[in-house]
Structures are given as structure tokens and as C-alpha cells.
C-alpha positions, 0 to 999 in steps of 0.5 A: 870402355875396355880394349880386348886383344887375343896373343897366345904363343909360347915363344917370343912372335913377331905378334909381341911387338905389334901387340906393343904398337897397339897398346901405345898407340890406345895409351896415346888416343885413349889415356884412361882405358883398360886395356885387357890381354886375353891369353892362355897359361904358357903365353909371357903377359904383353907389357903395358896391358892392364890386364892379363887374363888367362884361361886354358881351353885346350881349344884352337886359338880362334875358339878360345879367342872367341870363348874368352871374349863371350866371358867378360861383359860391358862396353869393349872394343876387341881388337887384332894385334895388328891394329893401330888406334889413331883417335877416340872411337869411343865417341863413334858408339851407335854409328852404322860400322859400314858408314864413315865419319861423313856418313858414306857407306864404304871405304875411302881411301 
């Protein structure tokens, strides 16, 4: 399994430390997973991702997100800049995404 983030911005954005957060907090649930920075030819890489992949699209950055996702194949998990991976979700493969660990559909909270 691969993690897939998108952070393009020519300048220094409140996005580059959550991008941080993000990539320790997979590094620390998941060691041995690559971690892909996808991005256009202006952004600075995010340090600690495996990966910077960069494509110029001249499309808005939710197109070219999705364009530069659409590119790669294989087992991913995309994730948003702001997210926090607290445990192993590659053992959560096959499971109805609407349904938690116990199998209740919603959110517990």
C-alpha cells in the first residue's frame, strides 16, 4: 500500500506543517509505507515524503488532484493534508467504509 497526498502552493502555507503532521503520524502507524507527494513544478517537496511527483497541468488544483491521482495504479489510500493516521488501515481493506470496526453503520462518537 502506498499513501497519496495533494499540497501545491508556491509559498510557505499553514498546509506545509499539517502535511508534517501527517507524514509522522503514517511513519509512525505504518513504517514501511511509501508515502507519494503529489504537487505541481512551483510547490517546495514536503520533507519526509518518499515521493514527489510533480505534473504541470495549468488545471485548478482539485482537477489536478484528481488528474494526478487517476495517474498512479495499485493499492492507495489518498489522503487530505490535514489528516492524522492513528493506526494500521491497511488491515481495514474489504470493509464497508460506512460501517465501523464493530460493524455499526455511522459515527461513534
Amino acid at each position: 500500500m502506498t499513501v497519496g497526498f495533494y499540497h501545491a502552493a508556491p509559498t510557505v502555507t499553514p498546509h506545509v506543517a499539517l502535511a508534517g503532521r501527517l507524514i509522522a503520524s503514517v511513519r509512525k502507524a505504518m513504517p514501511d509505507v511509501e508515502i507519494w507527494h503529489f504537487t505541481d513544478a512551483a510547490t517546495p517537496a514536503i520533507r519526509g515524503a518518499s515521493v514527489c511527483m510533480r505534473r504541470q497541468t495549468g488545471l485548478p488544483p482539485a482537477m489536478a488532484r484528481v488528474q494526478q491521482y487517476a495517474e498512479v495504479a495499485g493499492d492507495w489510500r489518498f489522503v487530505d493534508t490535514d489528516v492524522v493516521i492513528q493506526r494500521d488501515v491497511r488491515e481495514r481493506r474489504g470493509q464497508d467504509p460506512a460501517r465501523g470496526a464493530a460493524g455499526k453503520i455511522g459515527i461513534e462518537r
